[in-house]
N, C-alpha and C positions, 0 to 999 in steps of 0.2 A: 815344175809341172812336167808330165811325162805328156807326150804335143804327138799327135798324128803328124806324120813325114809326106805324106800324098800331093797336099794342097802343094808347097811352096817345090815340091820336086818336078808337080806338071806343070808348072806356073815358070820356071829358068828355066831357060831350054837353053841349049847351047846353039839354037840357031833365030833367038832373039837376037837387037844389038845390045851394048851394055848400057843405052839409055832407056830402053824399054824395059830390060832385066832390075832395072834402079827405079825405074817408074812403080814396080812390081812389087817388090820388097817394101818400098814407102805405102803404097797401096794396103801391104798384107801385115804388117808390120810396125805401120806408124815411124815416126819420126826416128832419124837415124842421123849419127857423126859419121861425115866422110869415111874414117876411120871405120867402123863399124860397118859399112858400105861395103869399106873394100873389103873386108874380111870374109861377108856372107857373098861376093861375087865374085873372091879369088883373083881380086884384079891389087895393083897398086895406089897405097893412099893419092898420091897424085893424080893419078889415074882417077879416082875417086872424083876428085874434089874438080876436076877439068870437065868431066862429065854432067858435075850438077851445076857448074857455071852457066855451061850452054843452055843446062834445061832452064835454068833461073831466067838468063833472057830470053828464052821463048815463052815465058811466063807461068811455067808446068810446075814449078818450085820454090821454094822461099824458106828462105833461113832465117830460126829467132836464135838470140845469144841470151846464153843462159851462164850466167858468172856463179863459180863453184870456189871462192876463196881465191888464192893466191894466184898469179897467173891470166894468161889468156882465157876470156869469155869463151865458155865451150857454142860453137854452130851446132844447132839442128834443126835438119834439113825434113821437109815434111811438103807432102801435096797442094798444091793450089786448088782453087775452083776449076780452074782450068784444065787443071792436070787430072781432075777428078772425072771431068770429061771422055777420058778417054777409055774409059770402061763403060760398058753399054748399058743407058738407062732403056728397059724395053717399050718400044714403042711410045715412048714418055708424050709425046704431044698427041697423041690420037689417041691415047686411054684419056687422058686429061681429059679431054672434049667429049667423049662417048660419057665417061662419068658426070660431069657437067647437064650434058643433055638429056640423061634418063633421070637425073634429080628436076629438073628443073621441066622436064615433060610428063613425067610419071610419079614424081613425090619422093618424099626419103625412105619412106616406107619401102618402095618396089628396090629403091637401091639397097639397101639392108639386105632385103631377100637376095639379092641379085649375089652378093657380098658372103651371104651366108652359105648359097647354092656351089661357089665357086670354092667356097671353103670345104664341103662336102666330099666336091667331086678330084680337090687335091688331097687329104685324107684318105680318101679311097686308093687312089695311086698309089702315093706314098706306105700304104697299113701292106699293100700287096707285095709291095717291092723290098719289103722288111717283114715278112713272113717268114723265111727262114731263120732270124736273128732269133738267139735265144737267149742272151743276157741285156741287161741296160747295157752296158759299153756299145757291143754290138751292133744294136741300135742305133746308139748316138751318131760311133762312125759310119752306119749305113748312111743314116740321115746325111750326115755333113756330108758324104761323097754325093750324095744326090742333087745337095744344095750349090755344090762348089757347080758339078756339072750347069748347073741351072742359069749359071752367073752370080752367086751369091758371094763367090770366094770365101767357102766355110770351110774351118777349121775348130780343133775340139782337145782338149786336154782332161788331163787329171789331175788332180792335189788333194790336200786334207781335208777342203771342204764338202768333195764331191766332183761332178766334172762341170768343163765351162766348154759355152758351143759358144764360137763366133762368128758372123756374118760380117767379112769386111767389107762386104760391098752392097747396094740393093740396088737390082735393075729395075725395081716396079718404084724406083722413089717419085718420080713423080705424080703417079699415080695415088701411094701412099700420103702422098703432101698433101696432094687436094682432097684425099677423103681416108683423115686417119680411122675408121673401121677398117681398113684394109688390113693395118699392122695388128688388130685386136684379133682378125680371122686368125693372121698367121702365129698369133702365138697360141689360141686355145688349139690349129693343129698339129703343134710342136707337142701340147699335153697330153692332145689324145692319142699321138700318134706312139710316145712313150709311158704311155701309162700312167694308171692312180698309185703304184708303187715308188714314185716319184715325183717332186715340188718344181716346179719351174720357174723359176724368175725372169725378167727383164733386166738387167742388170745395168748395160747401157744402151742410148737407143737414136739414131742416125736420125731423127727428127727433133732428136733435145738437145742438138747440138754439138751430139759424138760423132768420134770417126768411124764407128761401127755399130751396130748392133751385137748385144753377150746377150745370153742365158746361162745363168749360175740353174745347175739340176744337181738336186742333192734326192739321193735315195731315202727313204722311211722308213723307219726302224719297225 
């Protein structure tokens, strides 16, 4: 898959430390061997594996062993609840409660609208700020630079099928938790914002139990 460089280049910075830059990667990346750690942070496997010790006892980490035939159970190492905390859910407990309260003061109905209004006025944004893009790719990467900005940590590739957009992260999840119309807004914006010249999918989705949210977009012949 040929991968936009952006996300994961603004994302290490050399004036992180290397357990935040390890936080980051597992974050963007999904589960990772020490070994594999070290190699995307230019540090030493040792180094590696002394790093995610710590984090394991601050509770930010946790290793399943996965046995591959002969030999030592391969570690990999992947995010906690905990650790997943440290990426910003926005405003998570006072959306919760504002949603809450205008379903339960106003009806579902006004929520919907409320829902659908909010979906409008990000589309609008979003169609403005990709006005000059003139292919689907173009596009995509606009989008996923706007999304990453936003705290999405999106990311976007291409292969045989088409391309894949990912959201490693969502800062409206709590909000989304309590009222999944929230996540139905954001993907008919994803459609319209890329067009009928294109299908979009959910592919996988941070409330069924993945580590992310994907959209598989495949072009129309």
């Amino acid at each position: 898959m040929s991968k936009a460089s952006y996300s994961l280049e603004n994302s290490l910075t050399s004036s992180q430390s290397a357990t935040d830059r390890i936080i980051m990667v597992l974050k963007t990346q999904g589960a990772q061997t020490a070994g594999n750690l070290a190699k995307i942070l230019g540090i030493t496997g040792e180094g590696a594996r002394l790093h995610l010790l710590k984090l394991a006892e601050e509770g930010l980490v946790q290793a399943t062993s996965e046995s591959k035939g002969v030999g030592r159970p391969t570690l990999n190492w992947s995010l906690t609840a905990l650790g997943n905390t440290r990426f910003p859910n926005t405003h998570g407990n006072l959306s919760v409660q504002l949603l809450q309260t205008i379903k339960t003061e106003l009806g579902e109905q006004v929520l919907e609208q409320i829902i659908d209004k909010r979906g409008s006025e990000i589309l609008q944004q979003y169609t403005e700020e990709l006005k000059n893009c003139q292919t689907i790719e173009e596009k995509i990467a606009a989008f996923a630079a706007i999304r990453y900005r936003e705290g999405y940590l999106a990311d976007w590739g291409k292969d045989d099928f088409g391309y894949l957009l990912v959201e490693n992260h969502c800062p409206i999840c709590a909000a989304a938790t309590a009222t999944p119309a929230i996540c139905q807004s954001e993907l008919t914006v994803l459609k319209n914002v890329l067009g009928n010249e294109v299908q979009v999918r959910r592919v996988d989705h941070i409330l069924e139990g993945a580590r992310r949210c994907a959209y598989r977009i495949t072009v129309l012949s």
